[in-house]
N, C-alpha and C positions, 0 to 999 in steps of 0.2 A: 116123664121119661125124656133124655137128651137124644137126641137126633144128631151125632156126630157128624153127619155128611154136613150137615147144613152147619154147624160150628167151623169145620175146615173152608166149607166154599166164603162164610164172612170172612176169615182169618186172612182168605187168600184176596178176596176183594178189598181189604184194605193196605194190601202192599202199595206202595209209592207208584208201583208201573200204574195202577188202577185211579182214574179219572170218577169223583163222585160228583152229579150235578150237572148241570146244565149250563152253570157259568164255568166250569171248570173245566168243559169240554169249551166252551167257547171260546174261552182263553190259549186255550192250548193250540184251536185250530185260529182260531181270526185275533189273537192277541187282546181284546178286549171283553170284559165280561159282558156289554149290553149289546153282543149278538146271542145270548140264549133264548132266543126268543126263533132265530134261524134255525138254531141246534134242533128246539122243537118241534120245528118245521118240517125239517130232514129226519129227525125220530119217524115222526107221522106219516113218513112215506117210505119210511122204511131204507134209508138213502146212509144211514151211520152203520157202522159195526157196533153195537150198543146191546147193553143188555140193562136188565133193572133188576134191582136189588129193592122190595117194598115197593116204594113209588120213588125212588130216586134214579134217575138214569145215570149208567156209568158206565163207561171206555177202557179199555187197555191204550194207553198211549201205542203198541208197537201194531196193535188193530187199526188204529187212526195212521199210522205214519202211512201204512201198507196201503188205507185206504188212500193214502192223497198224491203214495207213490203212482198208483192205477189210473186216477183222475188225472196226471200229469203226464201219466203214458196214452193216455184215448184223446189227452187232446193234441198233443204233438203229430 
C-alpha cells in the first residue's frame, strides 16, 4: 500500500529550494563543502532549521537565509 502523504513530502523535498546533505548546507552557509562537519555540529545542538529525510540532513535555503537574517539582527 502507497502512502501518498510520504510520496508528496519526497516530491516536495526535492525542489531546488531544498538543501540535501551536509556539504550542501555547508556550502550554502560557509561557501565551502569541508565545513560540514560544523553544519553537524549545529544539527547536534539543535542551532539549524534542519529537518531529515532517512539519515540525510536537509534545509530549505529561505529557513537558512531567515536563520542568518536573525543571527545578524542579535548580533548588531
Amino acid at each position: 500500500m502507497t502512502d501518498f502523504r510520504d510520496a508528496a513530502q519526497t516530491a516536495d523535498a526535492r525542489s531546488p529550494e531544498v538543501l540535501s546533505g551536509a556539504e550542501a548546507i555547508a556550502v550554502y552557509l560557509f561557501g565551502e563543502k569541508r565545513f560540514r562537519r560544523k553544519v553537524y555540529y549545529l544539527v547536534q545542538r539543535h542551532a539549524l532549521p534542519v529537518f531529515r529525510i532517512g539519515a540525510n540532513v536537509c534545509a530549505r535555503k529561505n529557513a537558512l537565509s531567515e536563520w542568518l537574517k536573525a543571527k545578524e539582527a542579535a548580533g548588531a
